[in-house]
ZAMARGU-4260 file (C-alpha; in steps of 0.2 Angstrom, whole numbers, plus 5000, padded with zeros to 4 digits):
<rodrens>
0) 4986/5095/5232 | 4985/5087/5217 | 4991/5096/5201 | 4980/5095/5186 | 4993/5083/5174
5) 4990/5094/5157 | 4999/5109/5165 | 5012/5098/5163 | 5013/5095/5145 | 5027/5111/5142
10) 5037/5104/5155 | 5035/5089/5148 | 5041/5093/5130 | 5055/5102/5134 | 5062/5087/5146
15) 5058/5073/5132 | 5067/5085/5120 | 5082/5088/5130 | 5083/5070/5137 | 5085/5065/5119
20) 5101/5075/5117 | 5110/5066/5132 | 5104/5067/5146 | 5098/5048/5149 | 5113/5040/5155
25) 5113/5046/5175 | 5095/5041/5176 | 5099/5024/5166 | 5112/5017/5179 | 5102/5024/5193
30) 5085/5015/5188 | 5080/5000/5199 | 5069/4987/5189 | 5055/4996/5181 | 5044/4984/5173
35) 5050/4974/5159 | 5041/4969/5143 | 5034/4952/5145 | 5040/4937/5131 | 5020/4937/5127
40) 5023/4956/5120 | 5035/4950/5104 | 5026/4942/5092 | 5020/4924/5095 | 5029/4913/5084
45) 5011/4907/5078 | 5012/4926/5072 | 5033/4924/5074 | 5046/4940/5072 | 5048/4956/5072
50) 5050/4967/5054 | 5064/4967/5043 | 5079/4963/5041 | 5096/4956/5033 | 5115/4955/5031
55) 5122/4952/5013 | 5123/4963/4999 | 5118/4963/4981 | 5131/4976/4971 | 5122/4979/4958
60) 5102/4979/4957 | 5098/4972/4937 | 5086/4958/4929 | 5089/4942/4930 | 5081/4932/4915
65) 5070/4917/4919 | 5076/4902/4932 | 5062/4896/4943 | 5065/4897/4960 | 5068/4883/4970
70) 5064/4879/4989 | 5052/4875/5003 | 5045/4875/5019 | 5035/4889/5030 | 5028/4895/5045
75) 5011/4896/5054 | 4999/4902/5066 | 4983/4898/5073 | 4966/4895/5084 | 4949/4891/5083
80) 4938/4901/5068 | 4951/4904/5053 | 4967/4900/5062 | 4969/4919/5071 | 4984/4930/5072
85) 4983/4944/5085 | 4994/4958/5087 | 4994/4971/5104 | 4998/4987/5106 | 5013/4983/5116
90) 5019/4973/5100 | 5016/4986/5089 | 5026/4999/5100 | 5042/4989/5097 | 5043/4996/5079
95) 5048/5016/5075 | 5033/5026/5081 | 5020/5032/5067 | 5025/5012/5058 | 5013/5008/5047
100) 5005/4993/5056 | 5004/4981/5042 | 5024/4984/5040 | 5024/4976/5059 | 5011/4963/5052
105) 5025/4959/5040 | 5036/4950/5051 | 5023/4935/5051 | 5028/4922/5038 | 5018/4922/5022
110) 5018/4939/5023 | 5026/4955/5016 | 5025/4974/5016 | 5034/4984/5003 | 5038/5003/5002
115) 5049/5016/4999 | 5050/5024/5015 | 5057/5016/5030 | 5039/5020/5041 | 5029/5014/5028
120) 5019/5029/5026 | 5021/5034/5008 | 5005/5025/5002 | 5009/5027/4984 | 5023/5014/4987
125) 5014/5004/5001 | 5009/4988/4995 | 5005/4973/5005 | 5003/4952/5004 | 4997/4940/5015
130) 4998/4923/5007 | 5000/4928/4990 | 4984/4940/4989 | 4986/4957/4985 | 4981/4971/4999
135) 4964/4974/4990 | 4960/4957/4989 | 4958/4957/5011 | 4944/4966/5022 | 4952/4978/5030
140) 4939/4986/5046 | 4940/4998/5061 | 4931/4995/5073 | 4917/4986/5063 | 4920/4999/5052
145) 4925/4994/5031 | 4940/5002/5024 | 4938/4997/5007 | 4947/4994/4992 | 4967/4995/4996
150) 4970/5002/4981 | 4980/5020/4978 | 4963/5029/4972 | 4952/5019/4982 | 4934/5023/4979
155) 4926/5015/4994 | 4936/5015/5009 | 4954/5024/5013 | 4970/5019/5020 | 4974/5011/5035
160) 4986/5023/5041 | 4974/5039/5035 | 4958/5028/5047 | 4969/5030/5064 | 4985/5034/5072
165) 4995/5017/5075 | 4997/5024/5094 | 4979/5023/5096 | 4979/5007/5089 | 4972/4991/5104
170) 4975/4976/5095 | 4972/4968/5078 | 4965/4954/5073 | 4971/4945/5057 | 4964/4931/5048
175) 4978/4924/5034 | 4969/4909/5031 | 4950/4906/5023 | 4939/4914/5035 | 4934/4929/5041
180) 4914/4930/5033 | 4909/4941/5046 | 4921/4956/5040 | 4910/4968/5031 | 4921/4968/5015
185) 4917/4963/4997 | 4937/4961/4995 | 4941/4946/5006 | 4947/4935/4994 | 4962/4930/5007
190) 4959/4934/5024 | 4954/4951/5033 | 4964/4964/5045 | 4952/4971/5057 | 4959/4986/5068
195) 4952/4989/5084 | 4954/5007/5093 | 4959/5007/5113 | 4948/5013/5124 | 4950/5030/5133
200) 4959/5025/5151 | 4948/5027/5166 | 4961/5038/5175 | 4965/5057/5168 | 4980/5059/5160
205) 4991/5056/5143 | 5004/5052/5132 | 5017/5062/5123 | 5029/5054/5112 | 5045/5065/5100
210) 5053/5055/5088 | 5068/5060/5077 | 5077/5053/5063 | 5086/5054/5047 | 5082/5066/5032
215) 5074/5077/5045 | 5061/5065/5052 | 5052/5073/5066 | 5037/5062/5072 | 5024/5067/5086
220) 5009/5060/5095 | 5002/5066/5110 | 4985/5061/5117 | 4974/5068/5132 | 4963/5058/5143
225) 4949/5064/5151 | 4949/5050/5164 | 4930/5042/5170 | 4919/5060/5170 | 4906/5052/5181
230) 4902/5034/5191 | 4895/5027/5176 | 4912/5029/5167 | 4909/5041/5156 | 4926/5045/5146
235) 4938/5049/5130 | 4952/5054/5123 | 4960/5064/5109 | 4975/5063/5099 | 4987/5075/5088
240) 5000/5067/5077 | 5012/5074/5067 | 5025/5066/5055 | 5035/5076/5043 | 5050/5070/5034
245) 5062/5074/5020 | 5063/5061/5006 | 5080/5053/5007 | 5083/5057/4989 | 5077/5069/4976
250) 5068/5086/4985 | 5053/5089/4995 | 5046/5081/5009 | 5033/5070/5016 | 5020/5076/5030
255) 5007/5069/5037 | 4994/5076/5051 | 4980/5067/5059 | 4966/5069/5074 | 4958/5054/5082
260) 4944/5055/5097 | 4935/5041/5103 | 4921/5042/5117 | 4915/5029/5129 | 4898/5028/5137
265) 4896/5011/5147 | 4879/5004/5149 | 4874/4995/5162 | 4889/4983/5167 | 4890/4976/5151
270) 4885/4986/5134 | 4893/5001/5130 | 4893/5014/5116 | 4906/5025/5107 | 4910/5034/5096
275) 4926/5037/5085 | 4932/5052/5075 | 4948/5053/5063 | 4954/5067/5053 | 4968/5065/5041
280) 4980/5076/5028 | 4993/5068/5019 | 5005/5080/5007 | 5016/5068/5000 | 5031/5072/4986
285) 5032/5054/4981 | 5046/5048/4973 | 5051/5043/4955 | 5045/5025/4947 | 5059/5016/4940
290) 5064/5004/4925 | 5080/4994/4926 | 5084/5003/4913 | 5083/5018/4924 | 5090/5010/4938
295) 5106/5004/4928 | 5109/5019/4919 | 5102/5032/4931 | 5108/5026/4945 | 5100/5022/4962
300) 5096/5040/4969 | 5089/5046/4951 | 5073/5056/4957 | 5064/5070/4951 | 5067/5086/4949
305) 5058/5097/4962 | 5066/5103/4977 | 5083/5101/4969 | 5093/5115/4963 | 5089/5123/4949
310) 5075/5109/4948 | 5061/5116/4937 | 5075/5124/4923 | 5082/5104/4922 | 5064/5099/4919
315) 5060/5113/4907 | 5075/5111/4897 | 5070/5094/4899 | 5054/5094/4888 | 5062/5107/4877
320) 5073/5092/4872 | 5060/5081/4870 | 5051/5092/4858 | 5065/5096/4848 | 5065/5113/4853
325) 5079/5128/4854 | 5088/5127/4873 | 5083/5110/4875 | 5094/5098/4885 | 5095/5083/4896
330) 5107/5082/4913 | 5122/5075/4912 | 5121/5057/4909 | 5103/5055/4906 | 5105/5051/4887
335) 5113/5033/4893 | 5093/5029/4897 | 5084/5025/4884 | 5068/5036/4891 | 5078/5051/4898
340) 5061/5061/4900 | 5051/5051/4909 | 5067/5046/4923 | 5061/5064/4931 | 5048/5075/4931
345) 5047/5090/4940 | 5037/5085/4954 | 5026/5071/4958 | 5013/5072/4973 | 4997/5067/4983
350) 4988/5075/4994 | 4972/5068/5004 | 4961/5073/5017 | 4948/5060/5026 | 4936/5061/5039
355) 4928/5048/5046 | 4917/5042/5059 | 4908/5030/5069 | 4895/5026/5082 | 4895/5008/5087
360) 4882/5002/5097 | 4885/4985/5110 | 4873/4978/5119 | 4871/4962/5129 | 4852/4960/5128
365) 4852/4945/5141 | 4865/4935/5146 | 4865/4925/5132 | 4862/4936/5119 | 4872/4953/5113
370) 4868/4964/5098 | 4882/4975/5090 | 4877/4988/5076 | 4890/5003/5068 | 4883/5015/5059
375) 4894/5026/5047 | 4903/5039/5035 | 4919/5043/5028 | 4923/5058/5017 | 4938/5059/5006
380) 4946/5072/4994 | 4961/5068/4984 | 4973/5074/4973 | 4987/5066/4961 | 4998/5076/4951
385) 5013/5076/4943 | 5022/5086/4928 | 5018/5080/4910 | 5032/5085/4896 | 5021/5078/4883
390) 5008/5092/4884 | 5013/5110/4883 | 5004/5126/4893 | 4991/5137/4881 | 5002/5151/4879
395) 5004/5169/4889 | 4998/5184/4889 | 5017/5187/4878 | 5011/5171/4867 | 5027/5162/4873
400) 5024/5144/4875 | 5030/5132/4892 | 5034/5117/4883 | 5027/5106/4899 | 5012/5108/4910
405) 5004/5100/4926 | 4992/5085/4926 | 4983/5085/4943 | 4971/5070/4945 | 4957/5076/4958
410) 4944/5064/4966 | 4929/5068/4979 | 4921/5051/4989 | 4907/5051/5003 | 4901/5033/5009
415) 4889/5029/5021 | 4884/5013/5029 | 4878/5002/5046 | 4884/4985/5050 | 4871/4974/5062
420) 4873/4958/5070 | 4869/4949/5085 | 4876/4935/5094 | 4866/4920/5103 | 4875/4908/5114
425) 4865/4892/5120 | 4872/4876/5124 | 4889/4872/5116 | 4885/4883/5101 | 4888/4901/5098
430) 4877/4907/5085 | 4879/4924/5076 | 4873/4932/5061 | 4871/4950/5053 | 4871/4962/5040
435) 4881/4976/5031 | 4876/4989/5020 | 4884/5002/5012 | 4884/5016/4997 | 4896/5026/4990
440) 4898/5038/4976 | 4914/5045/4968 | 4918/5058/4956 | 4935/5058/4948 | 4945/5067/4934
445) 4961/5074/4929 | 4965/5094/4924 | 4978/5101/4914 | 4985/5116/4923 | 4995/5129/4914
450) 5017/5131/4921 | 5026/5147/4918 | 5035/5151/4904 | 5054/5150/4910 | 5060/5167/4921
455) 5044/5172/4923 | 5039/5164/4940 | 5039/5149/4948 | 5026/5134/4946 | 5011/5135/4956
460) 5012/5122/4973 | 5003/5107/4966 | 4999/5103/4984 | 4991/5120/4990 | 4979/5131/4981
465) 4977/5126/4963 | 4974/5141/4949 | 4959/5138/4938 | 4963/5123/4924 | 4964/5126/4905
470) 4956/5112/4902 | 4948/5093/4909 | 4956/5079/4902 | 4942/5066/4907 | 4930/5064/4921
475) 4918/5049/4926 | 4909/5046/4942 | 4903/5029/4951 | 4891/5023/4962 | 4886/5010/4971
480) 4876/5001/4983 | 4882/4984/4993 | 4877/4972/5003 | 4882/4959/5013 | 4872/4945/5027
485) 4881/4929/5036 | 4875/4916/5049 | 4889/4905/5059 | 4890/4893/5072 | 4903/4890/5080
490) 4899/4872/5090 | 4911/4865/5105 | 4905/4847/5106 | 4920/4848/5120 | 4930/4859/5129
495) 4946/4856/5119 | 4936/4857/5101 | 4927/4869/5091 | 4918/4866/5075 | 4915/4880/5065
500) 4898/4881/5051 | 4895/4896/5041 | 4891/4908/5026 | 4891/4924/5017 | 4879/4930/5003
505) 4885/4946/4993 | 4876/4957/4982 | 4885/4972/4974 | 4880/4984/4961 | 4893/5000/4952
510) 4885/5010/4940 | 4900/5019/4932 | 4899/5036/4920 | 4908/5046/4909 | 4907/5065/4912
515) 4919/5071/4903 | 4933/5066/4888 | 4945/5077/4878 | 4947/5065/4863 | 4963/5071/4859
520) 4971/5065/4876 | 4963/5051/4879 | 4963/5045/4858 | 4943/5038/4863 | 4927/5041/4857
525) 4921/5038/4877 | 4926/5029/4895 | 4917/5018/4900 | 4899/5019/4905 | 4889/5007/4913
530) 4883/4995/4927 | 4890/4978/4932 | 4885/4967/4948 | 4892/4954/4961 | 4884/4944/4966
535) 4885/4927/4978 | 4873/4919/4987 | 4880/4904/4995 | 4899/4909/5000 | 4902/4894/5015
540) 4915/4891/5026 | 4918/4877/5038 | 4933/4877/5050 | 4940/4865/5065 | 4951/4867/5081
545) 4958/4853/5094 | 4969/4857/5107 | 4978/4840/5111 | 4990/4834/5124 | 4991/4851/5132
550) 5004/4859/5122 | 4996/4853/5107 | 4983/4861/5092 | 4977/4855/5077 | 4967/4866/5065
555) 4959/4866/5047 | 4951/4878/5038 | 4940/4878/5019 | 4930/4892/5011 | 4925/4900/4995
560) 4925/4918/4993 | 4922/4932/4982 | 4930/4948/4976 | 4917/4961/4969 | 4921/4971/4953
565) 4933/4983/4956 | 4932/5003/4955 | 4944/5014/4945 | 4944/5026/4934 | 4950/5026/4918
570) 4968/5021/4918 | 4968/5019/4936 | 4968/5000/4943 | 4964/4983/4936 | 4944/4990/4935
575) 4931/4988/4921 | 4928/5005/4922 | 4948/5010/4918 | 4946/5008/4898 | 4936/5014/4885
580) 4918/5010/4881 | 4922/5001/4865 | 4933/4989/4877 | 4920/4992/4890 | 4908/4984/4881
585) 4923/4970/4873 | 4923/4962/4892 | 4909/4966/4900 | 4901/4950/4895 | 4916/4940/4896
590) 4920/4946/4912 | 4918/4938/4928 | 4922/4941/4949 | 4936/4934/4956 | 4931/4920/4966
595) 4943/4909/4975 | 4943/4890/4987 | 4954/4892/5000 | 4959/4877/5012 | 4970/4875/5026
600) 4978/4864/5036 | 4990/4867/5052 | 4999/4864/5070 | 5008/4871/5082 | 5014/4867/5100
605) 5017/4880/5111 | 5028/4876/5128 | 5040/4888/5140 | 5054/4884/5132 | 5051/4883/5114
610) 5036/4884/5102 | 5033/4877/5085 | 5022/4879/5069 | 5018/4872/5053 | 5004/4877/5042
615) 4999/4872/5024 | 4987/4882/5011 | 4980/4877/4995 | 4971/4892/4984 | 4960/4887/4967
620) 4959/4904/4962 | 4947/4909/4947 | 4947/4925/4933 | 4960/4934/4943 | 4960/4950/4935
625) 4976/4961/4934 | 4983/4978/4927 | 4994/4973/4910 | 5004/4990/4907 | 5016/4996/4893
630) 5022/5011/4885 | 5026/5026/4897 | 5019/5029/4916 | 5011/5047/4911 | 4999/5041/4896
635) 5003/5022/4898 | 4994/5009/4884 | 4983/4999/4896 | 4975/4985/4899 | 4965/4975/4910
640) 4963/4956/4908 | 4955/4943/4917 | 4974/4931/4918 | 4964/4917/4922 | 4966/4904/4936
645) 4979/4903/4948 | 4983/4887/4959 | 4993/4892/4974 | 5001/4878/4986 | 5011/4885/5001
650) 5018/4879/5017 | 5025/4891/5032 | 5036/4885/5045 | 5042/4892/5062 | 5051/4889/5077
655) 5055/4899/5094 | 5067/4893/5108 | 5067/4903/5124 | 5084/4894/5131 | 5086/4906/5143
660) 5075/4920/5153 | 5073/4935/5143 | 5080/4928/5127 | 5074/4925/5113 | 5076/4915/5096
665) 5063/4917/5082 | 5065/4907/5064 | 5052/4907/5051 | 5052/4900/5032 | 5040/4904/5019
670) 5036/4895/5005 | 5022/4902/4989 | 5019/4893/4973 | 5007/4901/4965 | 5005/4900/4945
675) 4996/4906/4933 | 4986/4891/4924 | 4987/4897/4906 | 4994/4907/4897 | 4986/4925/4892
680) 4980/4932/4875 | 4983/4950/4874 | 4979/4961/4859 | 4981/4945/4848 | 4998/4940/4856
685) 5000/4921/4866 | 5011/4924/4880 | 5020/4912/4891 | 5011/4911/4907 | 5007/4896/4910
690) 5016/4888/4925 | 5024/4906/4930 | 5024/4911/4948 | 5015/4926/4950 | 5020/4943/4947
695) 5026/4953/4965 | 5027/4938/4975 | 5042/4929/4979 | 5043/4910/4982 | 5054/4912/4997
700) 5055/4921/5012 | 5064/4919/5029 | 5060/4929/5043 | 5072/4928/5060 | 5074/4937/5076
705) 5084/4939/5090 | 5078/4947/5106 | 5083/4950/5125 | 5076/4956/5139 | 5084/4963/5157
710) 5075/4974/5169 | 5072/4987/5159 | 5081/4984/5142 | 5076/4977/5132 | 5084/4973/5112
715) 5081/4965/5095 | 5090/4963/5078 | 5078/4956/5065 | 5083/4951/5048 | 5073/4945/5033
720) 5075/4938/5015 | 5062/4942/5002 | 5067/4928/4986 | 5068/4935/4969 | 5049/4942/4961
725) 5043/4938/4944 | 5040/4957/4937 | 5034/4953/4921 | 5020/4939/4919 | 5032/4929/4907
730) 5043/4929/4919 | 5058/4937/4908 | 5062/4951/4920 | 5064/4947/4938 | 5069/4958/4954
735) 5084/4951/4963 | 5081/4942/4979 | 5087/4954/4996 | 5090/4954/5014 | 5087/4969/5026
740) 5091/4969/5045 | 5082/4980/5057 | 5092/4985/5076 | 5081/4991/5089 | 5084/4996/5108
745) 5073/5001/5122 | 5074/5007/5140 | 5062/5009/5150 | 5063/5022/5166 | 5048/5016/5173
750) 5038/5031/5187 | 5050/5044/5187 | 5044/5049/5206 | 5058/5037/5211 | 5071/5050/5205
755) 5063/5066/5208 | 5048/5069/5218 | 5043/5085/5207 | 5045/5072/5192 | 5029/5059/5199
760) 5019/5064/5186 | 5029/5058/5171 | 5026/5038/5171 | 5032/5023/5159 | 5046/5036/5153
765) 5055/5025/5137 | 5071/5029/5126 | 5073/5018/5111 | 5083/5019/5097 | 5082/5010/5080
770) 5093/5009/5064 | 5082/5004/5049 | 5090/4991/5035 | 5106/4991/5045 | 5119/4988/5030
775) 5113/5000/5019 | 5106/4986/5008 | 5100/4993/4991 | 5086/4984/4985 | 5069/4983/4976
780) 5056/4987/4986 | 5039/4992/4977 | 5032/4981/4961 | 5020/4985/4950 | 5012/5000/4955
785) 5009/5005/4938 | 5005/4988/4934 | 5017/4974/4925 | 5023/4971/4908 | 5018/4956/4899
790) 5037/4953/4896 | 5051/4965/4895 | 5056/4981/4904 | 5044/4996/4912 | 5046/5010/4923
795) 5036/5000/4938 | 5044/5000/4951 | 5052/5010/4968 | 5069/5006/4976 | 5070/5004/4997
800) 5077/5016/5007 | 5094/5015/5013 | 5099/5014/5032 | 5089/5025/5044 | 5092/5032/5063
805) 5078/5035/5076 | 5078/5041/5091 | 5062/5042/5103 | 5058/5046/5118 | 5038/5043/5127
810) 5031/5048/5142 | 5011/5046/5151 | 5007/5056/5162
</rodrens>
């Protein structure tokens, strides 16, 4: 009789759990040959290595003045229609379950993924490059679906980890080089990302997965198939995960909780419809943005105050100092800084919750011709907040005075949209084209919210239930409406070549408006108010492929892009809309998209026994328009400049040997010369640009991995070198060049049946283990999150976390 597999998922748990503590070696020496994980499931070397990685160490973490940096060479990837990268699910579950997936994407040359957290989750400190373009200037989708803006208070879209669970993920698609015009995005300036869902399994069943590691890291996933409900295949799944952590300095912790369901509904034997839900909530206490001054003075672990001992006394006496006051005073050793009251708050957090979801409609018409249509919305609430010891609490009912209050930046988003296209194939030609549209509407603004007065009570959670404010600091609100069209032909004249012909056309209108301004915070008469558009009707892109001698490709790629306007609040992001109107109204006219030519050129021979690549980009990049910040992170003086052209030359190079079956040898190098082409005018002021790399983005990187597979083991150490990073645009202040290794072990159990007949339920039963940045590197992770000086010092940065242990254990049933 068979036994329905969720009666299961106790006895399940429990076994996972106490295998975890031991109990894996018997069933280790006893296994036969479960399946092994094929060479195909490590990442190509056209999309070589695994993630991080390294083995040397840097003693002391400080600036280094100017000295260009010096080498070449770098890797490559490609196929027909904008030299393609794909990444599988089996690639993806080679990293620490609930990785952030662009972290794994991060082990492609060219590329690199940056954060203060070891999973990548934090997205305060999550920040991404492909190529030398920032994460929010690359379309990012689900499923057809637009994630917007990357940016930390993104107006039009949301995170990729907040869109879906990187278990539920099937594969992704990745463009690095020019194309791409089919992406629904008015960001993809540099390439796109587009996340695709797996679909349900046709037998019933699941997967249950327990992760655990350092600082208390405890990460699970479970998912439930329903299995084909009927002959015409009816099916779905749902999903629970839940990742909670401490942060490895400082106090507090990091949770996260998310829902995914999709449901399939074949038609016929080839259309289909389905529909995807996700539900996310992120409570993050995020760690403290660091100066070198700060870092030299204050010391690698300097953090803020909450969570610690006695934590909100330190930042009370804190801000008591700071104004002079009676009982005021700094912790030990924080009047070597030169700003002691901005190296630690009391707390610092986000929260967010997002639903989204999607119908997507595909449907083969006839046998030549199929019609795909999503239709959409997301929903987003938000909240920043951090503690402000500039701006005192209204007093108490005793008329006693706290000499700090809370600053919580809130923010409510709903977007809506459909994408359509259709795709015709006659003779040698494949011919597509479609449509996207899509508005959104955002209200943002920030609060002041009263603290107790010392000894009488704690501080209100800034994450849970909030008290009613005292007063609104500013508001504005945004709108906008988008849309995009394309037509493309991709033309094989013969089998081994494809030509590809195509364009994009972009209209994009943001209505921004103030509603409301406390002049004495914000030292303005207004925010800005008022509409700008995007707009591009002829954005081309024409790309080549010949597969040659067998083992051999050739590939080129040219397109011109767009970036529309974009969206933040007022002291926000690099927007219009993050100044005053006065300013508002300075640049409006002067102002202009970012618009960029990208052109490509690479090869790559692929054999048994080894596998090559080189690939070579040229970017003319126009009115890039960056975040210049100085002063202090709570009430920064800001600005937002168009820093004018950029040229970018790079070349990536890789190699793979396979010498022996099972093993593995990946080498990549990566090199990026991108400059700036003048030199910038700020506020009067000529500043020394011209012929600087950019900010954030090294010259040189060097990825390598090692790898070998047996039966069912299977192991990697991966290491990686990320070059020294310009951190202000003159170039003065640079962050020191690192390396960071990565360890990882799986075995894999296979069926358990073969051990235990009562145990033939649980399948593809795996144990791995993985030490994150091996030698306890200490180095610079995150750069200009709150935008970069034009020269100098600022408090812009977040350090890397040091080494990590996980241990996890996964089981379907």
């Amino acid at each position: 009789m068979k036994t329905h597999p969720c009666q299961h998922i106790a006895l399940v748990t429990a076994l996972l759990i106490s295998c975890s503590y031991g109990a894996l070696a018997k069933a280790e020496t006893s296994a036969k040959h479960p399946a092994k994980p094929k060479a195909s499931d490590r990442l190509p070397l056209p999309s070589p290595a695994n993630h991080s990685s390294s083995t040397r160490q840097h003693k002391t973490l400080t600036p280094r003045m100017a000295a260009p940096e010096e080498l070449s060479v770098q890797a490559s990837r490609s196929t027909p229609h904008g030299s393609k990268t794909v990444l599988t699910a089996k690639m993806l579950e080679r990293s620490v379950p609930g990785t952030n997936p662009l972290k794994v994407l991060a082990a492609q040359p060219g590329v690199m993924f940056q954060s203060d957290d070891p999973q990548g989750m934090d997205t305060w400190s999550n920040q991404f490059y492909m190529h030398g373009f920032m994460q929010n200037q690359i379309g990012m989708t689900l499923d057809g679906i637009p994630l917007g803006d990357q940016e930390f208070h993104s107006a039009n879209g949301l995170s990729n980890t907040a869109a879906i669970s990187s278990e539920n993920i099937g594969h992704m698609d990745v463009s690095m080089s020019a194309g791409a015009e089919a992406v629904a995005s008015t960001s993809n300036l540099g390439g796109s990302v587009e996340y695709f869902s797996a679909d349900p399994s046709h037998k019933r069943g699941g997967t249950i997965a327990q992760t655990f590691g350092s600082n208390a890291t405890y990460h699970t996933f479970v998912r439930l198939e329903s299995g084909d409900l009927n002959k015409t295949g009816t099916r779905f799944y749902t999903s629970y995960m839940r990742n909670d952590l401490e942060k490895w300095k400082g106090g507090g912790n990091q949770f996260a909780q998310q829902v995914n369901a999709k449901l399939l509904q074949p038609i016929g034997q080839n259309s289909k419809f389905s529909v995807l839900f996700d539900y996310d909530e992120k409570q993050l206490q995020n760690y403290q943005d660091m100066s070198f001054d700060m870092l030299e003075n204050g010391g690698y672990n300097l953090d803020n105050f909450y969570g610690v001992r006695n934590g909100y006394a330190k930042a009370y006496r804190s801000a008591l100092s700071l104004n002079g006051l009676p009982g005021g005073s700094l912790p030990a050793g924080y009047n070597k800084m030169s700003d002691p009251w901005d190296a630690s708050y009391y707390d610092s957090a986000t929260l967010s919750r997002d639903y989204l979801g999607g119908a997507n409609l595909d449907l083969a018409l006839t046998d030549r011709l199929r019609w795909k249509t999503v239709v959409y919305g997301h929903g987003q609430y938000g909240r920043a907040a951090w503690t402000n010891p500039y701006q005192s609490s209204p007093a108490d009912a005793d008329g006693d005075v706290a000499p700090l209050s809370e600053q919580i930046t809130i923010s409510h988003s709903q977007r809506y949209g459909v994408t359509s296209g259709v795709t015709y194939n006659v003779a040698h030609n494949v011919i597509s084209a479609g449509v996207w549209y899509e508005n959104f509407h955002n209200e943002i603004g920030r609060n002041g919210y009263a603290l107790p007065v010392l000894g009488k009570g704690e501080p209100f959670n800034s994450m849970g239930s909030l008290p009613s404010p005292y007063t609104t600091y500013w508001g504005q609100s945004f709108n906008s409406n988008s849309f995009t069209a394309y037509v493309q032909d991709t033309y094989h004249p013969l089998a081994n070549i494809s030509l590809h012909f195509g364009f994009k056309s972009l209209l994009q209108t943001v209505r921004g408006g103030e509603d409301s301004n406390l002049y004495s915070y914000t030292n303005w008469d207004g925010l800005a108010a008022g509409s700008m558009t995007t707009a591009k009707a002829f954005l081309p892109h024409i790309s080549g492929d010949w597969h040659f001698l067998r083992h051999h490709e050739l590939f080129f790629d040219v397109a011109e892009n767009v970036k529309s306007y974009p969206v933040s609040a007022y002291k926000e992001g690099p927007s219009p809309w993050a100044v005053s109107q006065s300013t508002f109204n300075q640049i409006r006219g002067g102002l202009r998209p970012e618009t960029d030519w990208n052109y490509a050129v690479g090869y790559r021979f692929n054999d048994k026994l080894i596998s090559a690549s080189l690939y070579a980009y040229h970017t003319d990049f126009h009115n890039r328009i960056q975040q210049i910040s100085s002063g202090t992170i709570i009430n920064p003086v800001f600005s937002v400049a168009n820093v004018g052209n950029v040229n970018m030359n790079g070349v990536d190079a890789g190699i793979t040997l396979r010498p022996i079956k099972g093993l593995e040898l990946i080498n990549t190098v990566s090199y990026n010369h991108a400059t700036y082409g003048s030199n910038i005018v700020e506020q009067g002021v000529t500043y020394a640009t011209h012929g600087q790399q950019i900010v954030n983005y090294p010259r040189f990187m060097y990825k390598g991995s090692i790898s070998y597979t047996w039966h069912g083991v299977d192991m990697h150490v991966d290491t990686q070198y990320i070059g020294k990073r310009n951190f202000s645009y003159t170039g003065d202040m640079k962050v020191p060049s690192y390396w960071v290794e990565t360890l990882g072990a799986r075995y894999q159990f296979g069926n358990m049946g073969r051990f235990n007949k009562q145990l033939g339920f649980m399948k593809n039963l795996t144990f791995s283990f993985d030490i994150y940045n091996l030698t306890n590197r200490r180095y610079i992770a995150t750069m200009g999150e709150e935008g970069n000086p034009m020269l100098g010092d600022y408090q812009s940065f977040l350090v890397g976390a040091p080494r990590q242990f996980f241990g996890s254990l996964k089981a379907d049933f």
